[in-house]
N, C-alpha and C positions, 0 to 999 in steps of 0.2 A: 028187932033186927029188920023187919019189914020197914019200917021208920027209918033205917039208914040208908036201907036201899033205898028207899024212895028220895031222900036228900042228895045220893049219890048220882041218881037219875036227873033230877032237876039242875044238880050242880053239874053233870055232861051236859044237860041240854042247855045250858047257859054256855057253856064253854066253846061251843059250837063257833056259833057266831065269830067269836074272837081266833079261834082255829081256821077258820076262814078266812078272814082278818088276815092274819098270820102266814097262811099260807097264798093267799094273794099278793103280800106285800113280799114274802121270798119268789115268788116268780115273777113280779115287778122290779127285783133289783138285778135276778138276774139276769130279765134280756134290757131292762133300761140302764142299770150302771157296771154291771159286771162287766158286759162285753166290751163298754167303752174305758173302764180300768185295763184289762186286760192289753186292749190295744193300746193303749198309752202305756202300759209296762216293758211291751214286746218292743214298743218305739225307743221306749230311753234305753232297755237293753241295747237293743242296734245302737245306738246313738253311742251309748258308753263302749259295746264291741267295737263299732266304728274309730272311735275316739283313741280306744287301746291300738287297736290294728293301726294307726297312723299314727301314736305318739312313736309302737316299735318301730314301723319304717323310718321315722325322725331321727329315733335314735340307732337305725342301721345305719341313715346316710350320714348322721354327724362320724359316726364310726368310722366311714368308707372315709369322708373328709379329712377327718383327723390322719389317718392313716397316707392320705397324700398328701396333708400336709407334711408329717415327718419325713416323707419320703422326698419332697420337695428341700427342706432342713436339711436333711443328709447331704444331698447333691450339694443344696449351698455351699457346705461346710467342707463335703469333699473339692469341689471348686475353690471355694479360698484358699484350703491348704494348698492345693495343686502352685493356684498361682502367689501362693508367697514361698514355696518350694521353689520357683521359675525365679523369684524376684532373686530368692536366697543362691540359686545357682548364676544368675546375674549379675551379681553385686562379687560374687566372688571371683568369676573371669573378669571383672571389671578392677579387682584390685589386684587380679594375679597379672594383669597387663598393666596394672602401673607400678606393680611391685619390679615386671618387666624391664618397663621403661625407664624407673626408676636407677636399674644396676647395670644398665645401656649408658645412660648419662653418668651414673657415678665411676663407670669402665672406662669412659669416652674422658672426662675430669681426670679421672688417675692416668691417663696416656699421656692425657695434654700435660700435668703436672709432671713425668717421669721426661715428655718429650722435651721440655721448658729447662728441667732440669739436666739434662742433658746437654741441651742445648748453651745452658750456662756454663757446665762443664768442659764443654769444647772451649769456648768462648775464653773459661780463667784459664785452661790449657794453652789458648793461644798467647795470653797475655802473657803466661809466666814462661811460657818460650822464647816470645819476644823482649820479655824484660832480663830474662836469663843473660842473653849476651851483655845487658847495662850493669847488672847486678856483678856478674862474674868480675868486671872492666872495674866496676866501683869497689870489689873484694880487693882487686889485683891491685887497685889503686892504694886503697888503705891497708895493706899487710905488705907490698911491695916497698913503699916507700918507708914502712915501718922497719922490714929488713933492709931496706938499702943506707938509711940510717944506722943501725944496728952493727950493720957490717963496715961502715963507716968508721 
C-alpha cells in the first residue's frame, strides 16, 4: 500500500505542472478572450435590440401610413361619389328643362296647329258663305227651271 501511495505522490507531483498549465491558460482566456467575447456579444445584442426596436418603429410607421393612406381612399371615394351625385343631379335638371322645353314647343306647335286650323275654318266658313249665295242661285236655277218645265 505504501507503493501506491508513493505512485499516487509522484503522479500529483507530475500533475502539478500541468495544473498550472491549466490554470494559467483559464485566467489567460478569461481577461484576454473572455472579456473581448463578451463585448462583442453585448454589441450584437444592442445591434439586433437596435435592429428589432427600428424594424418595430418601421412597421409602426408603415401602419400609421397605411392607415392615412385609406383614409386619404376614403375621402377620394367619398369625393367621387359626391361629384358624380352633382353630375347625376345635373344631368337630371338638365333634362327636366328640356323635357320643359320640350312641352313649351310641342304646346307652342299644338296652338299654332289648332290656330292654322282655325284659321282654315274661318277661312272654308267664308268661302262656303260666299259660295252659298252662287250655290243656292245654281239650285234655284236647276230645280226651278225643272219645275217651270214641269209646270209647263
Amino acid at each position: 500500500m505504501n507503493e501506491l501511495l508513493q505512485q499516487l505522490g509522484e503522479l500529483a507531483l507530475g500533475a502539478i505542472p500541468t495544473l498550472i498549465l491549466f490554470i494559467t491558460l483559464v485566467l489567460a482566456y478569461r481577461y484576454i478572450l473572455y472579456g473581448r467575447l463578451m463585448e462583442t456579444r453585448a454589441e450584437r445584442e444592442e445591434r439586433t435590440a437596435g435592429a428589432l426596436e427600428k424594424s418595430r418603429q418601421a412597421i409602426g410607421q408603415a401602419d400609421v401610413r397605411s392607415q392615412e393612406y385609406e383614409a386619404k381612399l376614403r375621402a377620394a371615394r367619398a369625393e367621387i361619389f359626391r361629384r358624380r351625385e352633382q353630375r347625376i343631379q345635373q344631368w337630371n335638371a338638365e333634362r327636366e328643362a328640356a323635357l320643359v322645353a320640350a312641352r313649351q314647343v310641342a304646346q307652342q306647335r299644338v296652338q299654332a296647329a289648332q290656330a292654322a286650323l282655325e284659321a282654315q275654318s274661318v277661312d272654308a266658313r267664308r268661302q262656303i258663305e260666299a259660295s252659298a249665295s252662287q250655290l243656292a242661285a245654281q239650285v234655284l236655277a236647276a230645280v226651278l227651271p225643272a219645275a217651270a218645265e214641269s209646270s209647263r
